[in-house]
Structure formats: C-alpha cells, structure tokens
N, C-alpha and C positions, 0 to 999 in steps of 0.2 A: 529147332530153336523155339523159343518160348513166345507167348504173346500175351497181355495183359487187358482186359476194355476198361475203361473208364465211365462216369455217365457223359451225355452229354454228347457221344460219340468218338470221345477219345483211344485212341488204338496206339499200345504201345510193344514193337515187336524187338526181340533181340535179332542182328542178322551181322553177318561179314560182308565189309567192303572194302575194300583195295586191302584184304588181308590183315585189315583192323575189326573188332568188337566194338559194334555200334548198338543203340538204341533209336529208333527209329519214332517217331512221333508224327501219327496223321490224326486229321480227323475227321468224320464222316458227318455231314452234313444236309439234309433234302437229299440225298440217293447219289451223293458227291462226295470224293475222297480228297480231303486237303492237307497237301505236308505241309507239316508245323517246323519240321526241322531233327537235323541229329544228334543226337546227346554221348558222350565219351562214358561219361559216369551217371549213375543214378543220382548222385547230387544234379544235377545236371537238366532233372528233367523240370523242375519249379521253375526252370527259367522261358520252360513253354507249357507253362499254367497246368501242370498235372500234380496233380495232389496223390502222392504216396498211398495214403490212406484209404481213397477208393480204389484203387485199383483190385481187379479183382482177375485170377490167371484163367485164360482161356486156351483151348487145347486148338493147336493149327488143325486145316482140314486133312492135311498130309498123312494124318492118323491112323485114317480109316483105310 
C-alpha cells in the first residue's frame, strides 16, 4: 500500500479495513502519533486539513 507525508507531520496511508479501501490520516507530533481520522475518497482528505498539493509519496519500510 502506498503512503504519502505531508509538512507539518501529516501521514497519509492507503490500507484495508473491514474489506473496504481506506485512507488513513495521522499525524506525528513532539514523537506522538495522532489519528485525525479516515477518509473513503481522496476528496475526502481537505476535511482533515491535508492539502493535495504537499503531499509528497513515500515508500513504506516493508520495502526493504
């Protein structure tokens, strides 16, 4: 699955939950992880303040 960061500490991952496509929204804070909440559609994610535009894709560690 993909993941995106944002500034500011925003983290936005693609993942499956209960066998739906979710978009997941936390954000990392002072060495603290906070969910902001889940999103169905990319329209979806301005409604917990992430701007399209920065986001920028980062590759999971699962990679390696």
């Amino acid at each position: 699955m993909g993941q995106w960061r944002g500034p500011g500490g925003i983290l936005v991952e693609a993942i499956i939950m209960d066998d739906r496509p979710l978009l997941r929204v936390s954000h990392h804070v002072n060495g603290r992880t906070y969910l902001r909440g889940y999103c169905a559609t990319v329209a979806d994610l301005g409604e917990h303040g992430v701007d399209l535009a920065e986001l920028v894709e980062d590759r999971p560690l699962d990679h390696l």
